[in-house]
C-alpha positions in Angstrom: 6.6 -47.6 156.3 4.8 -44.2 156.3 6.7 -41.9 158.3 4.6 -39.4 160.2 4.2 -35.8 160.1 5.7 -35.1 164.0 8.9 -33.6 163.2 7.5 -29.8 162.5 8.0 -31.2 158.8 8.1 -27.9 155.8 6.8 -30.7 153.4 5.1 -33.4 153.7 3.9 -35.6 150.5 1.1 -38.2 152.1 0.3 -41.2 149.2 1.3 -39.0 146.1 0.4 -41.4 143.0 0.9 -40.6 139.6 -1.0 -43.2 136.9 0.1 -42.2 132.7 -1.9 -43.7 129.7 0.2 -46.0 127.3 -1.6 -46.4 124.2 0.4 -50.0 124.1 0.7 -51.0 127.8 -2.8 -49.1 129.4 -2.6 -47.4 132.7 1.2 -47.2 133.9 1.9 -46.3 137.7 5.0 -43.7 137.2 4.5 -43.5 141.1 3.0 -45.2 143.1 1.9 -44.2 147.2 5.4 -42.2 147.8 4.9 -40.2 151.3 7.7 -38.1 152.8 8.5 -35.5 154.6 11.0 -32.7 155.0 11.9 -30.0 157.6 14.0 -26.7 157.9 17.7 -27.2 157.6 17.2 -30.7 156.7 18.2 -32.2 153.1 16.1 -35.2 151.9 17.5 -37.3 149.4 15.3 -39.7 146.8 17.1 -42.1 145.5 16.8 -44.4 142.9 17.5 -45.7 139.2 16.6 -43.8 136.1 12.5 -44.7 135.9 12.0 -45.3 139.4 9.6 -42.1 139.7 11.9 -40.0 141.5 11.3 -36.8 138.6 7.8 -38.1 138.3 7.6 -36.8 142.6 9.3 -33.8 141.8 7.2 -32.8 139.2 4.0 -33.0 141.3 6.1 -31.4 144.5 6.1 -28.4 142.0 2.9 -28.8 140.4 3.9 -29.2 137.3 2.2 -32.6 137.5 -1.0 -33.5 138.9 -1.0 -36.2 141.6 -3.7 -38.7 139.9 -4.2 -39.6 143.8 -2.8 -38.6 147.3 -1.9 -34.9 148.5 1.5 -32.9 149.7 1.4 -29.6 151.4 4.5 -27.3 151.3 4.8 -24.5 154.3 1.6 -25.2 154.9 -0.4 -25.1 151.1 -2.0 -27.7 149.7 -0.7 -29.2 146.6 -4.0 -29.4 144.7 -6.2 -25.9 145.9 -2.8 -23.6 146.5 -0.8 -24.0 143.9 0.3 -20.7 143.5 1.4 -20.3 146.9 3.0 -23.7 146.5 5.2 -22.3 143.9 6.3 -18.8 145.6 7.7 -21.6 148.3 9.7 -23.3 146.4 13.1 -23.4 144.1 12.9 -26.5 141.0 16.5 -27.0 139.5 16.6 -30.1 137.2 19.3 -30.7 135.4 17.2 -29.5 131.8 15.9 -25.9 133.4 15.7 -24.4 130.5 17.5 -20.4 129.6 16.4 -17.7 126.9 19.7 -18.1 124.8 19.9 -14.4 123.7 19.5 -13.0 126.8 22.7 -12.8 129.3 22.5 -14.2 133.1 21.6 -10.9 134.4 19.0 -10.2 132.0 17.8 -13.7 133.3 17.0 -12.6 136.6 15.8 -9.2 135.5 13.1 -11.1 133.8 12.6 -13.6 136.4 13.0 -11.2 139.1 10.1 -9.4 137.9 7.7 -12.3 137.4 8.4 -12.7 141.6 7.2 -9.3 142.0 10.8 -8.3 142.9 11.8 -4.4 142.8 15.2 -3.5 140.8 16.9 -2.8 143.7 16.3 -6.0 144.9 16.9 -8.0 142.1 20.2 -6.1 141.9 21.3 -7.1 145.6 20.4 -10.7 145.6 22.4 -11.0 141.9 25.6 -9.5 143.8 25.2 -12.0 146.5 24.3 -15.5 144.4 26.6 -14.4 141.5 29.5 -14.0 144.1 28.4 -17.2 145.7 28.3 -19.5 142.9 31.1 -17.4 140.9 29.0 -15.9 137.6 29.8 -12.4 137.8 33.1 -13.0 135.1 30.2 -14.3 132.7 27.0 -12.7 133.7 26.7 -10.7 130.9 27.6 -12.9 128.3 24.6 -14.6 126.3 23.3 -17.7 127.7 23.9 -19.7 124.6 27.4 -19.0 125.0 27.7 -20.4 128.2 29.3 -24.1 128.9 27.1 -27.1 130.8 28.2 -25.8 134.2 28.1 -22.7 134.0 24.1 -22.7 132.3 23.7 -24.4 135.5 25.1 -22.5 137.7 22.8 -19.7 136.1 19.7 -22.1 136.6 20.6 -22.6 140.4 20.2 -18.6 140.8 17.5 -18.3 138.8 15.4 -21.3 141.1 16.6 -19.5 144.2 16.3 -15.6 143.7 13.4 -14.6 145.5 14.6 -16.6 148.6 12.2 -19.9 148.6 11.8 -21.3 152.1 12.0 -25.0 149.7 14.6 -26.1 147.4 14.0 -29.4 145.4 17.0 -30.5 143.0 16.3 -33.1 140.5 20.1 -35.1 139.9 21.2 -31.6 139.9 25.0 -32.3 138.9 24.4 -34.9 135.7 26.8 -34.2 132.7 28.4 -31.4 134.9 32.4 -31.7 135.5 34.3 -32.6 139.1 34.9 -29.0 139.7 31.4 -27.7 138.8 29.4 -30.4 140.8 31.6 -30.1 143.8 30.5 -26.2 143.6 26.6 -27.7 143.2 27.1 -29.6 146.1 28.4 -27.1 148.5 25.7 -24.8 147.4 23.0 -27.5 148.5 25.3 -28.0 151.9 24.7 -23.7 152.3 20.7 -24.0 151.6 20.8 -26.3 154.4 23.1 -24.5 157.0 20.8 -21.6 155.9 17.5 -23.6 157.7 16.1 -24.1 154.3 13.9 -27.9 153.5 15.8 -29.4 150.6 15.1 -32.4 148.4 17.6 -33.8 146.4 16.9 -36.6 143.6 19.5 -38.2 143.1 21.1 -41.9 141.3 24.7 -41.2 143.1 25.4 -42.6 145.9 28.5 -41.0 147.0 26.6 -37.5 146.9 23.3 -38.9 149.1 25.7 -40.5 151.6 27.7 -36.9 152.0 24.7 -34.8 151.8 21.6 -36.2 153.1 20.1 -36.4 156.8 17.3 -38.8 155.6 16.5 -41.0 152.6 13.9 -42.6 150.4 14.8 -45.2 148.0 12.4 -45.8 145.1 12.0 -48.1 143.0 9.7 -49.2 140.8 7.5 -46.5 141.4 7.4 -46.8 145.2 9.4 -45.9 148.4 11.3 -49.3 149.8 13.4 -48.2 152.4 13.7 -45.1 154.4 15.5 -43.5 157.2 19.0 -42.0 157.8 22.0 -43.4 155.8 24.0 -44.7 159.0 20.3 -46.6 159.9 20.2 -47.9 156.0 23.7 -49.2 156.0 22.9 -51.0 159.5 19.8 -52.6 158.7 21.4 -53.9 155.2 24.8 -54.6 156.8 26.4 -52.2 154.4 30.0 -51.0 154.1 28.7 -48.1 152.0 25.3 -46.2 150.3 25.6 -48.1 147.1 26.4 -51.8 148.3 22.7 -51.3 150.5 21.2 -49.5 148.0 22.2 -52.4 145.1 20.8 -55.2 148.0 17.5 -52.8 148.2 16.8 -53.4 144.6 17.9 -56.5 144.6 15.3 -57.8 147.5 12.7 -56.2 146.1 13.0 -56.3 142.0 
């Protein structure tokens, strides 16, 4: 079920496997020969239930995680020999990005800014346009630790995406957030893609994979069981919607 590597992709993850050590259970597959891949203006959702491995991917995508086994390359670096070029490429929003409490969003990306070699000037201009976008600017001087659910991650979005990453990856980017708030998330994911840029979106909702996403991977139990685009996923399974074939996926294969 491999899919191949002709479709120009921006990322391609061939046979990532990820093994922990349980002091009570041994050797534990979190993942287990996942391979994707991802091109410009596309968005590519993961889906699965909690402990499937789908943040276990994500991880090694951003190489916070070392793949025990297999290999990805993202605009062209290799996972495991250019990692630092691997992470100027990319944006990582989870839904636990962590901010410095005393400092206000604008400090944020002052600090941030600078770690991605960005000038003031520059770090200014992009803050006027993602601040507008995602509507901080009423709070972006207000200390972090004030800040509600939504609007920390709002701040996290711009934060991921300042310095422009050709990648985005969003690990179940709109958990805990409120209607209004995730609908704002979502149409932010819907611009990275209408602005040519290779998204991945982890995800356990349905409804926002069916809306979002041009292809899909559904894992579970630490490996991909069905792929392909949602109309060709509802086909094959005979499915009225994303979450009745996604429910007879892990069903056939639990």
């Amino acid at each position: 079920m491999n899919e191949t590597s002709t479709r120009n992709s921006i990322l391609e993850a061939r046979s990532l496997t990820k093994v922990f050590r349980d002091k009570k259970l041994g050797k534990v597959k979190a993942v287990d020969d996942v391979s994707f891949d991802c091109r410009e203006g596309e968005i590519y959702g993961l889906l699965g239930p909690n402990g499937a491995g789908k943040t276990t991917t994500l991880r090694m995508l951003s190489t916070a995680l070392r793949p025990t086994s297999g290999d990805a390359t993202i605009c062209g670096f290799d996972l495991r020999n250019d990692a630092r070029k691997v992470r100027s490429s990319i944006g990582f929003l989870s839904g636990s990005t962590g901010l410095y409490g005393r400092l206000s969003p604008r400090e944020v990306m002052q600090y941030f800014g600078s770690l991605y070699g960005m000038d003031k000037g520059a770090i200014r201009e992009r803050c006027a346009e993602l601040f507008s976008l995602l509507g901080i600017e009423s709070f972006a001087d207000r200390r972090c630790d004030k800040l509600s659910s939504g609007m920390k991650q709002k701040v996290s979005i711009v934060r991921s995406i300042l310095h422009d990453p050709p990648v985005m990856i969003f690990d179940e980017p709109t958990t805990g957030l409120d209607v209004l708030t995730s609908r704002t998330i979502l149409s932010f994911i819907r611009e990275c893609r209408d602005r040519k840029k290779c998204v991945i979106l982890s995800t356990h909702i349905m409804s926002e994979a069916e809306k979002l996403c041009d292809h899909i991977g559904v894992i579970h139990e630490a490996k991909i069981r069905e792929r392909g685009t949602p109309r060709e996923i509802l086909d094959r399974h005979k499915a009225s919607d994303l979450e009745e074939a996604f429910v007879r996926i892990l069903e056939e294969t639990s």
